[in-house]
C-alpha positions in Angstrom: 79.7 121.4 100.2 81.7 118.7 98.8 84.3 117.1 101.0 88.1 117.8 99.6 89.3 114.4 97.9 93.1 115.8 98.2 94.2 114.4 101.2 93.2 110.8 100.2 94.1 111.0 96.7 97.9 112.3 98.6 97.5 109.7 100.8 96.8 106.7 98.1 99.8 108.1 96.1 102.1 108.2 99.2 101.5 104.3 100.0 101.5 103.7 96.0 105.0 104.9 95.8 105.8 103.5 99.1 104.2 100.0 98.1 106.4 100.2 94.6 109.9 101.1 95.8 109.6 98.4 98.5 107.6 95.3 96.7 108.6 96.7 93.2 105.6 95.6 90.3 105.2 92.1 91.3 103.9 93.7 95.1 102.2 96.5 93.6 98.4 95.6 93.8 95.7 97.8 94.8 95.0 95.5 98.3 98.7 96.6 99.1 98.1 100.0 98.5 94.7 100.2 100.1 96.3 98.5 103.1 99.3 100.5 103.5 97.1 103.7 103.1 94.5 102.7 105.6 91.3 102.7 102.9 89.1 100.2 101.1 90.6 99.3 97.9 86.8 100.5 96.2 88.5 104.0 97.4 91.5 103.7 95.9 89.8 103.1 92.1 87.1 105.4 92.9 90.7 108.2 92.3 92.7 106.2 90.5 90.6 104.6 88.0 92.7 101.2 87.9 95.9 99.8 88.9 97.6 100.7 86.1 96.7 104.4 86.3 97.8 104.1 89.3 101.2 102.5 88.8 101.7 105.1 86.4 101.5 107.7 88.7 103.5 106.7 91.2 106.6 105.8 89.0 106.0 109.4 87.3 106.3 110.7 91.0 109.6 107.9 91.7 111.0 109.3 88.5 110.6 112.9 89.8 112.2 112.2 93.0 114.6 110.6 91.0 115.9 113.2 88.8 115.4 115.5 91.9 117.7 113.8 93.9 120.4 113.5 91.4 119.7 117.7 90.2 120.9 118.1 94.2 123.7 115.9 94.1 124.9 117.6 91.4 124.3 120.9 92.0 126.4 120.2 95.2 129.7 120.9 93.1 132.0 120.1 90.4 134.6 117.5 89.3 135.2 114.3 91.8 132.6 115.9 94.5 129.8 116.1 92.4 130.5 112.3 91.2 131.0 111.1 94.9 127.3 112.6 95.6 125.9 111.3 92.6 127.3 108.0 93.9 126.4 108.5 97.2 122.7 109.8 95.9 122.6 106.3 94.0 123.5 104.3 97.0 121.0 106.1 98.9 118.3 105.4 96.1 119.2 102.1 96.3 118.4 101.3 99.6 114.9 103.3 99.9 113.7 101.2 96.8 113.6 104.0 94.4 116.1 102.4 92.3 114.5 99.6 92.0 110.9 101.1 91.6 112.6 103.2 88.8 114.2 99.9 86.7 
């Protein structure tokens, strides 16, 4: 029986994103990624298929967190409040790196 490729492929994507928001494109390279997710960088084509495939992915899955984290904000209320959490949602995206992974 074949051995489920899920966790690493989870894994990979959780250091790609991680590697992106903090290092933004210029420290996004497959040796970063591979590092930060504990694997051989031969594992981390072997799901990805390149670094740009990759790169793709993870700012697909910044964006999502993006848009998901301002949804919330806004969903919190109306007039003033919901522009204080959008602001405060911002700020927070901009010191996690997701802003900047985003740009």
């Amino acid at each position: 029986m074949p051995k489920d490729s899920a966790p690493s492929r989870a894994a990979i994507l959780a250091a790609a994103v991680h590697t992106l928001k903090r290092g933004g494109i210029e420290g996004f390279t497959l040796e970063a990624v591979a590092r930060r997710a504990g694997v051989v960088k031969g594992l981390v084509l072997y799901h990805y298929g390149s670094r740009g495939r990759l790169l793709r992915t993870a700012a697909t899955q910044v964006a999502r967190e993006r848009a998901a984290g301002l949804a919330s904000a806004l969903a919190g209320g109306a007039g003033t409040a919901a522009v204080d959490a959008c602001w405060e949602e911002l700020r927070r995206q901009a010191e996690d790196g997701t802003a900047r992974a985003w740009l």
